[in-house]
C-alpha positions as CSV (number, residue, x, y, z in Angstrom):
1,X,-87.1,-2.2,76.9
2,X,-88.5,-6.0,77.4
3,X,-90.4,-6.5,80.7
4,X,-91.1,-10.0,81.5
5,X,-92.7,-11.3,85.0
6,X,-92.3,-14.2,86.9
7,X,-95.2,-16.9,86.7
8,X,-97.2,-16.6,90.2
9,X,-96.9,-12.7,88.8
10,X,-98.4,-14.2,85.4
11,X,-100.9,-16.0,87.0
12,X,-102.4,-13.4,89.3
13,X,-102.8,-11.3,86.4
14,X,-104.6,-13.7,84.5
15,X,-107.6,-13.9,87.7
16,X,-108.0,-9.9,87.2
17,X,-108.3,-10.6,82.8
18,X,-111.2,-13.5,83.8
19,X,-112.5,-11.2,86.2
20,X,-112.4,-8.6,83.7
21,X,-113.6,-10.6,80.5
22,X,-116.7,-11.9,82.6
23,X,-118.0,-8.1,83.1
24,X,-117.1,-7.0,79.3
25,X,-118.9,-10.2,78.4
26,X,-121.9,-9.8,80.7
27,X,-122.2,-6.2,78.8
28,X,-122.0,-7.2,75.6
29,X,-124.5,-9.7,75.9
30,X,-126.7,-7.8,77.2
31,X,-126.1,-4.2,75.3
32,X,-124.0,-5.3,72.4
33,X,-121.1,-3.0,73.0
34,X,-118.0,-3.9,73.6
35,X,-116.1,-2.5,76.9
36,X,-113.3,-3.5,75.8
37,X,-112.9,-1.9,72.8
38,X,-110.1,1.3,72.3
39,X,-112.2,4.0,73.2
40,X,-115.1,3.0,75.0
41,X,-114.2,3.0,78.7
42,X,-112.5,6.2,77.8
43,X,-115.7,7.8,76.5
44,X,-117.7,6.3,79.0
45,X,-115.8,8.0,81.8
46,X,-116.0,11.3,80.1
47,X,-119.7,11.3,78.9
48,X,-120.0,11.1,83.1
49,X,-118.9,14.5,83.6
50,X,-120.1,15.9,80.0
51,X,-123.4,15.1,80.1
52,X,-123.7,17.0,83.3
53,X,-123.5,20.1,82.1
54,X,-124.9,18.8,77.9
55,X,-128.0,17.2,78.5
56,X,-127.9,16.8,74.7
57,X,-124.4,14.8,74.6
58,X,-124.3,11.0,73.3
59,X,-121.0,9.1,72.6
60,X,-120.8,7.3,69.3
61,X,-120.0,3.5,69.7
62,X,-119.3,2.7,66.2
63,X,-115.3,2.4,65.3
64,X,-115.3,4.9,62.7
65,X,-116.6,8.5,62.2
66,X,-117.2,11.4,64.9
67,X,-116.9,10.6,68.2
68,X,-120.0,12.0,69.9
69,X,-122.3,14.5,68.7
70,X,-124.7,16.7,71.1
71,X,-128.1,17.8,68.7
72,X,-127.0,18.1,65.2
73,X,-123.3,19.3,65.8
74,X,-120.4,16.1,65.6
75,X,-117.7,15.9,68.2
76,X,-114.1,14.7,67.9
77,X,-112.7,13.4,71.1
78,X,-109.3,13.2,72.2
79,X,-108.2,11.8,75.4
80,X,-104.9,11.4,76.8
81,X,-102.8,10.0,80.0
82,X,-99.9,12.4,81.6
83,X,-98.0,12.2,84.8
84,X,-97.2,14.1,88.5
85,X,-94.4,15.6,87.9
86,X,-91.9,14.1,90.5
87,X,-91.2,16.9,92.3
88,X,-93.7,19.1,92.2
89,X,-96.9,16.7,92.2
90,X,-98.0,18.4,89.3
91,X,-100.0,17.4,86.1
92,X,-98.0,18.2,83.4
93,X,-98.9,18.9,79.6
94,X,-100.3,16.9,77.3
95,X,-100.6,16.6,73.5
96,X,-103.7,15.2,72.0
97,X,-103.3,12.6,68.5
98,X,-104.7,13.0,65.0
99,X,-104.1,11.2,61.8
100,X,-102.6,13.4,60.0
101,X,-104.7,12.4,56.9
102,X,-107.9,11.7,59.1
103,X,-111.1,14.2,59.4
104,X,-109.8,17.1,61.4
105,X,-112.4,20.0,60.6
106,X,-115.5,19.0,63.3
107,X,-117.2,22.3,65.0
108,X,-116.5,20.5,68.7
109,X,-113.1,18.9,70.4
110,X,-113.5,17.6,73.8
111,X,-109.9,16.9,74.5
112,X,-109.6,14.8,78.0
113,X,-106.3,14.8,80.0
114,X,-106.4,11.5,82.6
115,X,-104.0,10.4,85.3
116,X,-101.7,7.4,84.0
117,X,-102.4,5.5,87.0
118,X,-105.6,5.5,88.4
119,X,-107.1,6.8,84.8
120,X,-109.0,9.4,86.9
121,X,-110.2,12.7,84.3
122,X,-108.3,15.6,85.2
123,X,-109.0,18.4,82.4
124,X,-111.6,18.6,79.8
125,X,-111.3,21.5,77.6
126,X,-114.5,21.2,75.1
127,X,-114.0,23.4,72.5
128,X,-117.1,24.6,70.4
129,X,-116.7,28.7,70.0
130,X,-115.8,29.2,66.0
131,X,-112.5,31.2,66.9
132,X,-111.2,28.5,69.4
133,X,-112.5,25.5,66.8
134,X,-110.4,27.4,64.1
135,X,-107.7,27.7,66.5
136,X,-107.7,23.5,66.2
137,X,-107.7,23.6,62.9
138,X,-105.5,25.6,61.8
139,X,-102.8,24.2,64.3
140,X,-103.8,20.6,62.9
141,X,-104.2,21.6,59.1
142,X,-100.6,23.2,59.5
143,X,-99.2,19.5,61.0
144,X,-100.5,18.0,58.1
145,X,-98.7,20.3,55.6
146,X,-95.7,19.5,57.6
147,X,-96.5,15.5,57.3
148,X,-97.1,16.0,53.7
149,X,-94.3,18.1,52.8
150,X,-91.7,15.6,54.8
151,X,-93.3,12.8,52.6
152,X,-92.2,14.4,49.5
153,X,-88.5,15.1,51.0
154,X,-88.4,11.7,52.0
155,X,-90.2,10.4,48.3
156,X,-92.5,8.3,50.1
157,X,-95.2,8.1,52.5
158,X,-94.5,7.6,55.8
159,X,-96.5,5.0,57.7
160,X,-96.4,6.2,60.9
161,X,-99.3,9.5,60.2
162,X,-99.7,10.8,63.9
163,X,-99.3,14.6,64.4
164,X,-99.8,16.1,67.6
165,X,-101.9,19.0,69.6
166,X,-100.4,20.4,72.2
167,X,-102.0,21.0,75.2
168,X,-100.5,24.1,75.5
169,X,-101.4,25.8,72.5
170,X,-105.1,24.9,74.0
171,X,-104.1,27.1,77.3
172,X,-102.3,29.9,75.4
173,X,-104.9,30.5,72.2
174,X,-108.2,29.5,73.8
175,X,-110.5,32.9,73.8
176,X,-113.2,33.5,76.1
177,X,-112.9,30.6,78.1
178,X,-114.3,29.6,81.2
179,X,-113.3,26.9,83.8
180,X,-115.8,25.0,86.4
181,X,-115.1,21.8,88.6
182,X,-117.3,19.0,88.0
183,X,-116.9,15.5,89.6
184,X,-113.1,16.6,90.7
185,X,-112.4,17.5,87.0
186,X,-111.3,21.1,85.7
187,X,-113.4,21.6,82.8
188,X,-113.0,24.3,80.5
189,X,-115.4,25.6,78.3
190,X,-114.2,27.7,74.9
């Protein structure tokens, strides 16, 4: 579904972009990063509340590879935006992406749930214990046989390679987890 805006609409939007290209390019003159890039406001907002209780935690600012890493071990961050539920005012589930043909075996997920408007973090569930990592892993290694063995019904690869972890599995299978407040934001520890 189109949606097209009128021109004083247009143009008023444009002010906030200059506004908001002046501070990306203020930063990356100075720090060589680029705000503006997929991830990085993302990461930047979660490192806030991560690094609170990680002293160790960094965020990786390079386009490819792991997303963080804390010490020695490599992190693979997910983050998502979900909705109140009309009636309730609830936060409802989420599902994190992968490509399906992407690294999935790291020995950390920090999987971030965010409100679709004001992008606030709601939920972090960083995931290090072996049981609840293989937990990821087997959920994500068993999407990608299901990826791969559509590709050979079909007889061709699809293009479109995203397969999904559902925040639910995360609530049902985590073991031993705890849950603390930080900043406003549930986190949970597994």
């Amino acid at each position: 579904m189109a949606k097209y805006l009128e021109k004083p609409v247009l143009k008023e939007l444009d002010e906030y972009r200059k506004k908001i290209f002046s501070l990306r390019e203020e930063a990356y003159k100075k720090f060589k990063i680029d705000l503006l890039d997929n991830d990085t406001l993302s990461a930047l907002s979660i490192y806030q509340v991560v690094e609170q209780y990680d002293s160790n935690y960094n965020i990786n600012f390079s386009r490819n590879g792991e997303d963080g890493k804390s010490g020695d071990v490599l992190i693979e961050q997910k983050a998502t935006k979900i909705k109140k539920k009309k009636r309730s005012e609830i936060y409802g589930s989420a599902s994190f992406q992968f490509h399906a043909m992407g690294n999935l075996e790291y020995n950390r997920y920090i999987f971030v749930t965010r409100d679709d408007v004001t992008l606030n973090l709601i939920r972090i569930y960083d995931i290090s214990k072996e049981e609840n990592t293989r937990l990821v892993q087997n959920h994500l290694f068993g999407e990608r046989r299901k990826w791969e063995d559509k590709n050979k019904e079909l007889g061709y690869t699809q293009k479109r390679d995203v397969i999904l972890m559902p925040e639910d599995n995360l609530i049902l299978g985590l073991k031993e987890s705890t849950k603390q407040i930080i900043n406003n934001v549930e986190v949970i520890l597994a």
